[in-house]
N, C-alpha and C positions, 0 to 999 in steps of 0.2 A: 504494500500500500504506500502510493510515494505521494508523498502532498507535497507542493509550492508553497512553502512561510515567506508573507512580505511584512516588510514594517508599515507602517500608514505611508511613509515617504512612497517606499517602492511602488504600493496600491495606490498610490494619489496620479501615478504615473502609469498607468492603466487603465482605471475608470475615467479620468482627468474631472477627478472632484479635487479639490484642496485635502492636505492631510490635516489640518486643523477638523475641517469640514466632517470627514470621516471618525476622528475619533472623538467631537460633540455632537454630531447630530446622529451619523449611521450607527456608529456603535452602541448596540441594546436597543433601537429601535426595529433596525432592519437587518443590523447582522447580529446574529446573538454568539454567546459564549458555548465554547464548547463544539458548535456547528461551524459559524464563520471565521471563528478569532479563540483563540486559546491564549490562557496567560501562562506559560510554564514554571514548575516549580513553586508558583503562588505569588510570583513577585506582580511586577509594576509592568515589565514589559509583554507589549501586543502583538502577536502573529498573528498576521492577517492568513486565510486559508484558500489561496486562490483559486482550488477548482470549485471549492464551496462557493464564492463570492460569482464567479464565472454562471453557475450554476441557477446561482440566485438572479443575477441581471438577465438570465434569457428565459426565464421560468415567463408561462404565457399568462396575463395576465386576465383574471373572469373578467370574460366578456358582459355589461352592462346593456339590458334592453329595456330601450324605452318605449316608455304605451303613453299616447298622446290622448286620452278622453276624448269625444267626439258628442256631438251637439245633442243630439239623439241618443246618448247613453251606449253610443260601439266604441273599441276601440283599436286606433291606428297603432300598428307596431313599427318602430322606426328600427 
C-alpha cells in the first residue's frame, strides 16, 4: 500500500488552493483525519494523503433536481 504524504506546501501546489487556505478552512471540514491527513506519532505535523485528497476532488458530486411548481398545481423538472 504506497501513499503520497505532502505537506500543505507540496498540496497547495497541486490543488492550487493556498497552504494557509488548506490547513484553516479544508482541514476537518472537507478532509478529515485519519482519511485525508494523518498527524504521525501524535505531534503537530500534517501529511496531507494525496491519492485520498485526488480521490476526494473527482468524487461526482449528487446531482440536484429542480421542480419548478406550475400555475395549475404540475410540476416542471429542470
Amino acid at each position: 500500500m504506497k501513499q503520497t504524504l505532502l505537506n500543505a506546501k507540496e498540496l497547495s501546489q497541486r490543488i492550487k488552493f493556498s497552504a494557509p487556505y488548506i490547513n484553516h478552512t479544508l482541514k476537518d471540514n472537507v478532509f478529515i483525519e485519519g482519511v485525508h491527513y494523518i498527524k504521525p506519532f501524535g505531534g503537530r505535523k500534517i501529511f496531507y494523503i494525496w491519492e485520498e485528497i485526488e480521490r476526494e476532488l473527482f468524487k461526482k458530486s449528487k446531482s440536484v433536481q429542480v421542480l419548478v411548481p406550475m400555475a395549475r398545481g404540475g410540476i416542471c423538472h429542470g
